[in-house]
N, C-alpha and C positions, 0 to 999 in steps of 0.2 A: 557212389551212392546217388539215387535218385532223389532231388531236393526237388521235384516240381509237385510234387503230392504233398509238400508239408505246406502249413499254414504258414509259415514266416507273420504272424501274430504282432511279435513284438521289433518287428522293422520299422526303424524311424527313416524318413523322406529319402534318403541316401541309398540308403537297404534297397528299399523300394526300386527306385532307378538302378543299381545294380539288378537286380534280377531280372525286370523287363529287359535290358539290355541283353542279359543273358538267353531269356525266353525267346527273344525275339531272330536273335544269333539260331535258335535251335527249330525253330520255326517257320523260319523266312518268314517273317510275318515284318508288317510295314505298320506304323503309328501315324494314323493322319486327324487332322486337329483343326476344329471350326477357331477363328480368329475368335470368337467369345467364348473360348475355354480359359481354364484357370488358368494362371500363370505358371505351377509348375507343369501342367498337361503341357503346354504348347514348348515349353523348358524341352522336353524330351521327345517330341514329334519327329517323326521323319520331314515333314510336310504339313505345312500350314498354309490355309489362305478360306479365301471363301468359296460359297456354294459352285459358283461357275469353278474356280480352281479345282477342288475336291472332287467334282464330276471328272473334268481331264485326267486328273492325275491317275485315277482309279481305273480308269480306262484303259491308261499306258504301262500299271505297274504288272510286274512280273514277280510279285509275293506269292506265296501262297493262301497268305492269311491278312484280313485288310482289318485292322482295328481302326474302328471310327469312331473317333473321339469330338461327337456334337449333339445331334439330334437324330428321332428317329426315320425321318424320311433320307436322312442322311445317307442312313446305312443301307436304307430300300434302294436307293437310287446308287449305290455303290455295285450292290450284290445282284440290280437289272443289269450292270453294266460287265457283271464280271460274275456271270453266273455257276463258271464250273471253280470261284473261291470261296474259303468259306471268309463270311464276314462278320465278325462280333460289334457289338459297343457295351462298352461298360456298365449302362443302366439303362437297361430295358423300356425305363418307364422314363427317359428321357424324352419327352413329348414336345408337341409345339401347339401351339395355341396358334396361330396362323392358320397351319392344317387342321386343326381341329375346327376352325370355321369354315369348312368345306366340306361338308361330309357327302359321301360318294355318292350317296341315292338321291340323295339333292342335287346334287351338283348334276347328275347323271341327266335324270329330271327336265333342268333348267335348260340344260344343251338342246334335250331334245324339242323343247319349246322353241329354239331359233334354229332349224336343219339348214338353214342360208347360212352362218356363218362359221369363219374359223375359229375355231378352239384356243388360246396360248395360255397356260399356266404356269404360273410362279413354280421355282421349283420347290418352295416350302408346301407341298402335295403329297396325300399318301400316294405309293401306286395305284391303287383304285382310281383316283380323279386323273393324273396322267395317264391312263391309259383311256380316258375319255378325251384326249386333249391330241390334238395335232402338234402344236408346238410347245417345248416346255423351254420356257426364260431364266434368267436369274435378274436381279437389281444391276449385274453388271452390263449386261448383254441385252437387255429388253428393246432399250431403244432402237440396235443395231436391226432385234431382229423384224418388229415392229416396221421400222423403214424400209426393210427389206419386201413387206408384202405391197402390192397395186397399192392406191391412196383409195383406190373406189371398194376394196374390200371389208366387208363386215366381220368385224372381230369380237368375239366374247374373250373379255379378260379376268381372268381370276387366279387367286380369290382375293389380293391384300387390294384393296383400294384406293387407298392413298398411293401407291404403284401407281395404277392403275390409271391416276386421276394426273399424277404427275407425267406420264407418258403421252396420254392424250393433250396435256401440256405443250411439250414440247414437239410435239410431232404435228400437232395442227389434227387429232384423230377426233372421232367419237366411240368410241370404246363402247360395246356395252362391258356395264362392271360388276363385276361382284362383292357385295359388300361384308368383305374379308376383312378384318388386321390382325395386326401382332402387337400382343399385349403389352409389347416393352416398349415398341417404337410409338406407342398408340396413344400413349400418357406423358407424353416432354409434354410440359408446362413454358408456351411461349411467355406467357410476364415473368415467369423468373429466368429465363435465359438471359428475355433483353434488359433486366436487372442485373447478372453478372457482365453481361457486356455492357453495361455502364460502368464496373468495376474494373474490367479490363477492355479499354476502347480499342487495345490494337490489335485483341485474340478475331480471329479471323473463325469463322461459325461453320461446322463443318455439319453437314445434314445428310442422315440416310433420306432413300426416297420410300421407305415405310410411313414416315414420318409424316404429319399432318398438314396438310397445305400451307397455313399462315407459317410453319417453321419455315417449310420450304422458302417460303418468301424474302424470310431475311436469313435466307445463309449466303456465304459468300460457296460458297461448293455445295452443290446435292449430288451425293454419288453412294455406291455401292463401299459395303468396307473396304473391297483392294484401292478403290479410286479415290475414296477418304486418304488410305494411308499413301498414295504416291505425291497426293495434292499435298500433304505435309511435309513431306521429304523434299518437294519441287520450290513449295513456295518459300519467298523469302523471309513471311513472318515466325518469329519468336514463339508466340504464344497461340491456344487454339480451343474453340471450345469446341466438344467433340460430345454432338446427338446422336448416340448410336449408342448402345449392349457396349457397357464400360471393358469386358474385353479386352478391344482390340486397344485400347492404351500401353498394353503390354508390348505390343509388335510395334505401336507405335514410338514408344520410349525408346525401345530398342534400334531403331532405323534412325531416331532422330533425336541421337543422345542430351543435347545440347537445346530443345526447346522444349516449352512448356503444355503439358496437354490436360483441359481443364473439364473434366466428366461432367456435363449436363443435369442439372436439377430435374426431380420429376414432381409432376402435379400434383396427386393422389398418394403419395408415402414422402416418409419420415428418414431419408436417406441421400446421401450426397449425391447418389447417382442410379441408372436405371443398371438393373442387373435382370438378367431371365433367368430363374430359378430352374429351369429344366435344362438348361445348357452347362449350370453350376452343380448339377448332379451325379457329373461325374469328376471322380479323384482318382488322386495317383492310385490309391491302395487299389480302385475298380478296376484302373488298366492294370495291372499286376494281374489280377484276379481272374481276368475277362482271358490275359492272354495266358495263363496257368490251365486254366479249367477248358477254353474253347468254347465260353457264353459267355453271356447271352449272343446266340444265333441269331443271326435275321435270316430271315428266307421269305417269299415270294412267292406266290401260287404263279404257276409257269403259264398261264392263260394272260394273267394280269400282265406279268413280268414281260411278252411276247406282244402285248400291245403297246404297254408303256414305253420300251425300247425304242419303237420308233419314234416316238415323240421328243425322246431325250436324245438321241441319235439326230433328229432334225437340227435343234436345238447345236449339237458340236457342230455339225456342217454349216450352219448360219454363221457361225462365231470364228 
C-alpha cells in the first residue's frame, strides 16, 4: 500500500522520524540543517553546519532531492548550485531579516553609484543581490577572502555591518558598508552579558561577528558558528557564554558533553536567550511534509540563478 499520500495526522515525534527516514530511503533525498535549527531537525539531518558548510556540501551531494532545513536564501543558494535538483524547505516563509535589508533594486542602485569597486556579499542574500555581487562570503571565510584581494582595492560590502565593520577591523580595510543586520545578533545586550560574566568569571565569551562592536570587544573569540563551536571543543575552559542564534548549543552540548554552555541575554525581550523566529519555523512534522508532498519548491529565474553562480562559485575557489 501506498502510505505516502496519507496524512499520518496523528504521529507522535517518533512516527515522524520513522517516515522521513522512510521518505528519504525512497527519494534519495538528503536532510541538511542550519546549526540554529531545532534540536529534533538537526536530531535527524544528514548534515549540519553552517552557511559556508551547507554551500559545499550541496555542491558535492549526489541526492536527488536536497531538503533545506534553515532559511530562505538557503535554499536559493542550494538549488543556484544544483540546478537540475529539486530543492524543498519546509516553510516557505522562512525568511531572514538580514536579507530582507537588502533589497535588490537598492542594493542594485547603490552598486551602480560606485562602478570602481568590488562587489562581496554576505551569503545571507537573496539571488537578486548575489548576482549583483562578484564575490559571495560567509562569517567563516570573509576574512580569507577579503585578504585575498590587493590591499589598494575598493570594496563594497554588504549588507550585515557589524560583518562588515569587524572585517575592516581586522584586516586594516576601509570597506564601504552597507548598513545591514540581523535581528537576532543585532540586540545582545552587552551590560547583561558583562553581568552574567560577573556571575560566571571563568565562562570564556564566545561572539558571532554579526554581533555589535563593543560585544566584539569583550569576547575572548569572534568567529563564525563552525569556529564558535571548534573554539569550545579546543579550548580548555569548562564554561561559555555563547552570543549567537541559541541553536547551535545543541551541536555544541553534543561535541562537548562535559562543559557548560550559557545562551546570552538579549536587550529588548523577556527571554533567556536570543532565538530567530524564522529559523524556528520549521519542524519535524514540516520536514515530513516537505519531503511527502515535494514543497515547498524553491527555484530560481535561470538569468539570476546564471549570474549569481559565479559569485557563489568565486566564493568556493577562495575558500
Amino acid at each position: 500500500m501506498d502510505t505516502s499520500a496519507n496524512n499520518f495526522s496523528d504521529l507522535n515525534d517518533e512516527g515522524l522520524k520513522r517516515e522521513i527516514a522512510r521518505l528519504k530511503r525512497e527519494k534519495n533525498a538528503l536532510i541538511m540543517a542550519h546549526y540554529y535549527q531545532r534540536d529534533e531537525i538537526q536530531e535527524i539531518a544528514d548534515f549540519i553546519g553552517d552557511s559556508l558548510a551547507l554551500a559545499r556540501q550541496a555542491a558535492l551531494t549526489d541526492a536527488d532531492v536536497i531538503v533545506m532545513c534553515g532559511v530562505h536564501f538557503m535554499g536559493e543558494t542550494a538549488k543556484i548550485l544544483c540546478p537540475d535538483k529539486v530543492v524543498i524547505v519546509p516553510d516557505i516563509n522562512a525568511g531572514c531579516s538580514l536579507a530582507d535589508s537588502c533589497p535588490p533594486d537598492e542594493f542594485e542602485k547603490f552598486v551602480s553609484q560606485h562602478p570602481d569597486h568590488t562587489v562581496v556579499s554576505y551569503v545571507n542574500t537573496s539571488a537578486a543581490v548575489k548576482a549583483n555581487t562578484d564575490i559571495v562570503v560567509t562569517s567563516g571565510n570573509a576574512r580569507k577572502v577579503i585578504d585575498s584581494l590587493p590591499a589598494d582595492e575598493k570594496i563594497i560590502f554588504g549588507p550585515d555591518h557589524n560583518l562588515g565593520e569587524y572585517i575592516n577591523s581586522v584586516t586594516g580595510r576601509n570597506m564601504l558598508l552597507w548598513n545591514g543586520a540581523c535581528h537576532v545578533h543585532d540586540r545582545f545586550s552587552v551590560e547583561k552579558i558583562i553581568a552574567l560574566k560577573k556571575e560566571h568569571p571563568e565562562a570564556k565569551i564566545l561572539v558571532h561577528p554579526e554581533c555589535r562592536r563593543p560585544l566584539q570587544l569583550i569576547a575572548d573569540k569572534v568567529g563564525s558558528t563552525a569556529a564558535l563551536l571548534e573554539y569550545a571543543a579546543s579550548d580548555p575552559a569548562q564554561e561559555f557564554i555563547v552570543v549567537t542564534e541559541s541553536g547551535i548549543l545543541f551541536e555544541m552540548q553534543r561535541k562537548c558533553p562535559g562543559k557548560t554552555f550559557i545562551p546570552a541575554p538579549a536587550d529588548d525581550i523577556e527571554c533567556a536567550c536570543n532565538q530567530c523566529e524564522y529559523m524556528k519555523l520549521n519542524t519535524l512534522r514540516k520536514v515530513y511534509e516537505a519531503l511527502r508532498d515535494g514543497k515547498p519548491e524553491i527555484n530560481v529565474d535561470p538569468e539570476i540563478a546564471a549570474r549569481a553562480v559565479k559569485s557563489i562559485n568565486r566564493m568556493l575557489e577562495l575558500s
